[in-house]
N, C-alpha and C positions, 0 to 999 in steps of 0.2 A: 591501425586498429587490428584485433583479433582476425585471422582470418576463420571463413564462416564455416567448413567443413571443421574446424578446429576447435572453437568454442561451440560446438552443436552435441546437447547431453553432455554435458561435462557433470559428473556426478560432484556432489557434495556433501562427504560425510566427514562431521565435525571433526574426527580425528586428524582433516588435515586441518586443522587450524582456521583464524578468523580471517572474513575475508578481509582485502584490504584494497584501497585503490593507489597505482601506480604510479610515478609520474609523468606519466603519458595520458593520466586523465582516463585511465580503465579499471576495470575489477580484476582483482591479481588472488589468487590463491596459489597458496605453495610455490609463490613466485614466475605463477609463470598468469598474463594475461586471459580473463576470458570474460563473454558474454552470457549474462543470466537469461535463463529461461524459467519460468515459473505461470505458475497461476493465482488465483484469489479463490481465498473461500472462506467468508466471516460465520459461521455458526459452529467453528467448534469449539469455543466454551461453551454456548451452552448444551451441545452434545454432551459432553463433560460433566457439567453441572447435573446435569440427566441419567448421568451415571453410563451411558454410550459409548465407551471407549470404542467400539465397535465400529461404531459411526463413525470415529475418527481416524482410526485405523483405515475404515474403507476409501476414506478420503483421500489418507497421505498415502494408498493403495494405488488410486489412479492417477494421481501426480505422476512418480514413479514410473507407471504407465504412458502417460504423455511424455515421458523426458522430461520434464518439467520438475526438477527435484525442490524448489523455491514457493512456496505458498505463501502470501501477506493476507494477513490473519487480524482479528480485534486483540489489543490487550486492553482494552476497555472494556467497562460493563456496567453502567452507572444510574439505571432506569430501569423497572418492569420487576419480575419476581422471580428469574432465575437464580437460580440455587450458587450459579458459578458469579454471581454479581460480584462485581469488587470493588463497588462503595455504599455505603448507603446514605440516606438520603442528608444527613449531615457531613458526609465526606469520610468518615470511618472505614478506614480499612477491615473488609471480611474476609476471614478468617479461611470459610469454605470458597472462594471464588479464588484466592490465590493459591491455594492447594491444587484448582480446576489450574490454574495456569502453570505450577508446577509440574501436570499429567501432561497437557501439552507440548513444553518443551520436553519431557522423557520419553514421549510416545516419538515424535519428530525425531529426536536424535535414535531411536531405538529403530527405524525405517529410511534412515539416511538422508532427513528434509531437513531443509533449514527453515525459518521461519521470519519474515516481515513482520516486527509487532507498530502496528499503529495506537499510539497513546492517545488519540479521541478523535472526535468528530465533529465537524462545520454544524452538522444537520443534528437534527433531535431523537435519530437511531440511537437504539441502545444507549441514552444517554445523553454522550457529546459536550458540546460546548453548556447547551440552554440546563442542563442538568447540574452543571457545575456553579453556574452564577445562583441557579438553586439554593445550592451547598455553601456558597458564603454567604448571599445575602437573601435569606428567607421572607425577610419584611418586604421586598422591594420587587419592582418589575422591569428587571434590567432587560435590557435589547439585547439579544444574541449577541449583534455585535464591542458588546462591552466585553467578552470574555476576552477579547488580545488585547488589550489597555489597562481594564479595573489591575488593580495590585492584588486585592483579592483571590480574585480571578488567578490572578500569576501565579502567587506564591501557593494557591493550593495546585495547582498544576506542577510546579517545580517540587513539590514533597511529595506528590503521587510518582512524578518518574523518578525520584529519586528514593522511593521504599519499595519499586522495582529493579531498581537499577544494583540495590545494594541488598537483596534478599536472595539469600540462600534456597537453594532447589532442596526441599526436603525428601526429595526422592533418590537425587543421584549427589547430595552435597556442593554443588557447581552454584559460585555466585552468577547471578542473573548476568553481571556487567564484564564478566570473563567469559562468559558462556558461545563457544562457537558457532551452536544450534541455531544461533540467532543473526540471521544475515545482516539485520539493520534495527536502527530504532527510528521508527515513522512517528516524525511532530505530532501531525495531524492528517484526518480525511479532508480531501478539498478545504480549507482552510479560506475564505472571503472575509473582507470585511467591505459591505455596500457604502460606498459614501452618500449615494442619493436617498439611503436612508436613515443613517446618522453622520450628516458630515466633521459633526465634530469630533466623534471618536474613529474615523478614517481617512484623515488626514494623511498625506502622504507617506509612507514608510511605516505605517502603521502593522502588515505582517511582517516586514523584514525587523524591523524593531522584536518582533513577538520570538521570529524564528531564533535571532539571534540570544534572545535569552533563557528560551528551551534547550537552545543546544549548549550555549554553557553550562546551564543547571547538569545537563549530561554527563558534562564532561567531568566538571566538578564530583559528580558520583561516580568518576570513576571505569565512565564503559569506555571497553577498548572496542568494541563494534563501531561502526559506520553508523552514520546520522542523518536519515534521510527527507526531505522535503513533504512530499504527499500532496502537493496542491494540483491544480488538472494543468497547469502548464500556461495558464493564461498571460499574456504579456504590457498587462494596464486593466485587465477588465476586471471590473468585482475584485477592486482594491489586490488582483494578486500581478505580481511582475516579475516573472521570472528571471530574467536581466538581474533586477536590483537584488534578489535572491541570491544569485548564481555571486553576482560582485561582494557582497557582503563577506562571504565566505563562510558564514554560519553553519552551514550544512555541509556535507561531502555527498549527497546525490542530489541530482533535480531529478524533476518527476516528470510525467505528463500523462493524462484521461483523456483518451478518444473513443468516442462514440458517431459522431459525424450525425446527430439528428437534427443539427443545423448547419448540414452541409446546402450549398445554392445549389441549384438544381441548374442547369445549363440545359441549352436548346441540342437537340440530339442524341442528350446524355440520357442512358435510365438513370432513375437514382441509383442504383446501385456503382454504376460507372462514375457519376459523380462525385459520390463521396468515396472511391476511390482516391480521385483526383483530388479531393479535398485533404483526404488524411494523409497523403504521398505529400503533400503542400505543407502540411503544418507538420507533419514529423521533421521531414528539410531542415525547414527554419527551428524548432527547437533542437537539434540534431546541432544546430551552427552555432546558436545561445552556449549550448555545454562543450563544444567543443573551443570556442574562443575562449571561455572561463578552466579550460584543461577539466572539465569535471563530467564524470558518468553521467546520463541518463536512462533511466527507467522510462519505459511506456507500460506502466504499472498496472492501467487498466483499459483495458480495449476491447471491444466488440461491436457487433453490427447485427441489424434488427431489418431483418424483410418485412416488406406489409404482408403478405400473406403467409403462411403457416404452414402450405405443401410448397414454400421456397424455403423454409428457416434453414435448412441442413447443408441444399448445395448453393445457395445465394451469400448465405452468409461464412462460408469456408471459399468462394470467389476472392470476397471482401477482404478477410483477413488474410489470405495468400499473401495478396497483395502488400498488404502494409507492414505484415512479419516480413515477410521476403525483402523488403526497403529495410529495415529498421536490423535488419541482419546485416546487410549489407555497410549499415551508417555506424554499426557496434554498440548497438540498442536492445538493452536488455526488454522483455515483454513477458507481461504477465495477463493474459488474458481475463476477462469476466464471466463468467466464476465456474466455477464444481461447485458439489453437494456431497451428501451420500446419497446413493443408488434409491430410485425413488421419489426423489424428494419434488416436491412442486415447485413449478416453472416461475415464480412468483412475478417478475419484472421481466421475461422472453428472452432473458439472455444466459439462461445455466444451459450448459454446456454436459452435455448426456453420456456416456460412456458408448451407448448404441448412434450417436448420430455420428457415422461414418466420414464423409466427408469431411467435418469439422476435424474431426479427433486426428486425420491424416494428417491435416494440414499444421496440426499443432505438434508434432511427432515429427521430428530429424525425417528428413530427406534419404 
């Protein structure tokens, strides 16, 4: 693997070309191995949409900042009344929401970021999956978990990435699917399908079935980008199984979501010790999933949540030392939860502030 003073801030500006993985089962640019750092921050389309360049700007501002040159970002938008929306409620591609995603990729490459687009959502954010079963079957009251089975369901998913995959940036002329700015294309957010709640449509291999036919639809459109998983790394539970994932071969990243808010609590331990212990435990073993399969993994989203509020800054920069520092060590890209622009409210306890010290060290090279 990458050694870690080595792959630490490795800049990435699209002029060197798309990333690619090795095979050695690493993230290779311009030939030579490295490990991604980045961050997460879903709101800027509609920044965008708002007309905020500004906001976005200040965003891919403190990335930059962090060393963190890598942001996974929404390319969805498929619910609610943003201007940047880019379906509407019968599936329609708008017109003004793919213009907001063309601003995106030119602002990103114009600041030296690359971007994570995630193409929907498990959950009924911004849209997602329950908005799409929507959009084909309006008469009916399909279960969430029909959107990775219905044909429906599929084939309007497989023409959405592929009228992204194959449109032209009308800012800089760059088809979407050549486009370097774009480190990966993300299936989906956390991606489940519960069998105790519809057994019949989570039958087994029920995601890996789904995965594998996004990512052909991909490839068939054409991107020479990497194709990345997005599900939280779970290995049987909530119909997702990273194993069967990784073997398929559908995808070229696996993922993994740690929060540790059901980490077990041990005699001796604080919580915060605990779910040290916890998330050093399950990075390991997903760490050995993508290593036996030769394929990268991402710990795409991660943070940690004190109970109290005059701990959040140095409790929770303990926390992630800890499990950046492992996941460095294993050649595990990390992208923390989340940035904003400056300002913005704490909505869920885990944005991550330009002012909170402690944290921000610890997510900054060494």
């Amino acid at each position: 693997m990458p050694e870690s003073d080595e792959s630490c801030a490795v800049p990435l500006p699209a002029s060197a070309g798309i990333v690619q993985v090795d095979g050695a089962g690493q993230f290779s640019l311009s030939g030579r191995a490295f490990v991604p750092r980045g961050v997460n921050s879903y709101p800027l389309l509609q920044h965008l949409g708002n007309g905020r360049i500004d906001l976005v700007q200040d965003i891919f501002a403190q990335a930059a900042a962090l060393e963190r040159p890598l942001v996974r970002t929404l390319a969805f938008l498929d619910s609610g009344e943003s201007p940047a929306r880019l379906r509407d409620d019968l599936g329609n591609l708008r017109a003004q929401g793919l213009e907001a995603l063309d601003r995106l990729l030119f602002e990103a490459d114009a600041q030296g970021v690359r971007l994570i687009l995630t193409l929907t959502n498990n959950w009924e954010d911004f849209g997602g999956a329950p908005a799409v079963l929507k959009m084909v079957a309006p008469s009916e009251t399909l279960p969430k978990n029909a959107f990775w089975s219905d044909p429906r369901a599929i084939a309007a998913q497989l023409a959405y990435q592929t009228a992204l995959a194959t449109r032209v940036n009308g800012l800089n002329g760059r088809i979407y699917r050549d486009d370097p700015t774009i480190f990966a294309w993300e299936l989906a957010n956390e991606p489940r399908c519960e069998s105790d709640r519809t057994p019949a449509l989570c039958k087994g291999g029920t995601l890996v079935r789904w995965a594998r036919s996004m990512s052909d639809g991909l490839r068939a459109a054409g991107v020479q980008q990497l194709i990345a998983w997005g599900g939280s790394g779970y290995l049987g539970t909530y119909g997702e199984d990273l194993r069967a994932i990784a073997a398929d071969g559908g995808v070229d990243v696996l993922t993994l979501h740690m929060y540790a808010t059901a980490a077990p609590s041990r005699r001796g331990l604080s919580r915060a010790e605990a779910a040290i212990e916890w998330g050093e435990s399950t990075l390991r073993e997903r760490a050995e999933v993508a290593e036996e399969a030769g394929m990268p993994l991402l710990l795409e989203e991660v943070n940690w949540k004190p109970d109290a509020e005059s701990d959040r800054d140095g409790e929770r920069a303990t926390v992630l030392a800890a499990w950046l520092e492992l996941a460095d060590t294993l050649g595990v890209g990390t992208l923390p939860w989340m940035i904003g622009e400056r300002g913005r409210t704490d909505y869920d306890g885990y944005l991550i502030r330009p002012d909170d010290v402690a944290t921000v060290s610890v997510l900054r090279c060494p």
